[in-house]
N, C-alpha and C positions, 0 to 999 in steps of 0.2 A: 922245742918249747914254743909256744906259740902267746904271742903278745895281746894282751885282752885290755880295754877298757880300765881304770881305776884299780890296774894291780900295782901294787908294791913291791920297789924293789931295794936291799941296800947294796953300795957300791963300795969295792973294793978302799979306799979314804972313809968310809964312815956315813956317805951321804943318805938319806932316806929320800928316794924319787917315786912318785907317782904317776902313771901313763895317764896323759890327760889326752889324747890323740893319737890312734892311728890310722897308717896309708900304707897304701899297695906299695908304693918304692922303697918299703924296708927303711925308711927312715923315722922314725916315731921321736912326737913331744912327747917329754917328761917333765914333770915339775918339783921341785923340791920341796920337802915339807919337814914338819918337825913330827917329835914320838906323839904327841897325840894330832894328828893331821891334819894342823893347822900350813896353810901355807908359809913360807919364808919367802918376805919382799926381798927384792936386789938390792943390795948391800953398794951404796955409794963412797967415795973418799970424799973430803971438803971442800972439792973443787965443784961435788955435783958428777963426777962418772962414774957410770957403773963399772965394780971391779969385779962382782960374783954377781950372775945372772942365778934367777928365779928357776928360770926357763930352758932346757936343754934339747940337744937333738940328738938323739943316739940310734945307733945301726941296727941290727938283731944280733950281728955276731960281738956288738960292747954289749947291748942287754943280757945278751945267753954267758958272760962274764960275771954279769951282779946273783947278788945269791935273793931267791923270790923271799915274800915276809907272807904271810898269809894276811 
């Protein structure tokens, strides 16, 4: 399976990520978004750090795990 631009993918937890970036080292951004694909900012606690990142970096062999969404 091969990793394209702006596909969609959901992950095993429920997540909805979208490839915002890929690279030849088999490492690809993904971004997380909601059902109609709007982006999800990073979820800070009270102090101001971040606990849940936007932004993720996953392999081809975690992506080829997530099930694709059209």
């Amino acid at each position: 399976m091969e990793v394209k631009l702006n596909q969609t993918y959901r992950t095993p937890e429920g997540r909805i990520l979208r490839v915002k970036t890929v690279r030849d080292s088999g490492v690809h951004t993904l971004q997380q978004i909601d059902e109609n694909g709007n982006i999800i900012p990073d979820v800070k606690n009270s102090f101001g750090h971040v606990i849940d990142r936007s932004e993720r970096f996953c392999s081809d062999e975690t992506i080829a795990k997530f099930k694709k969404i059209k």
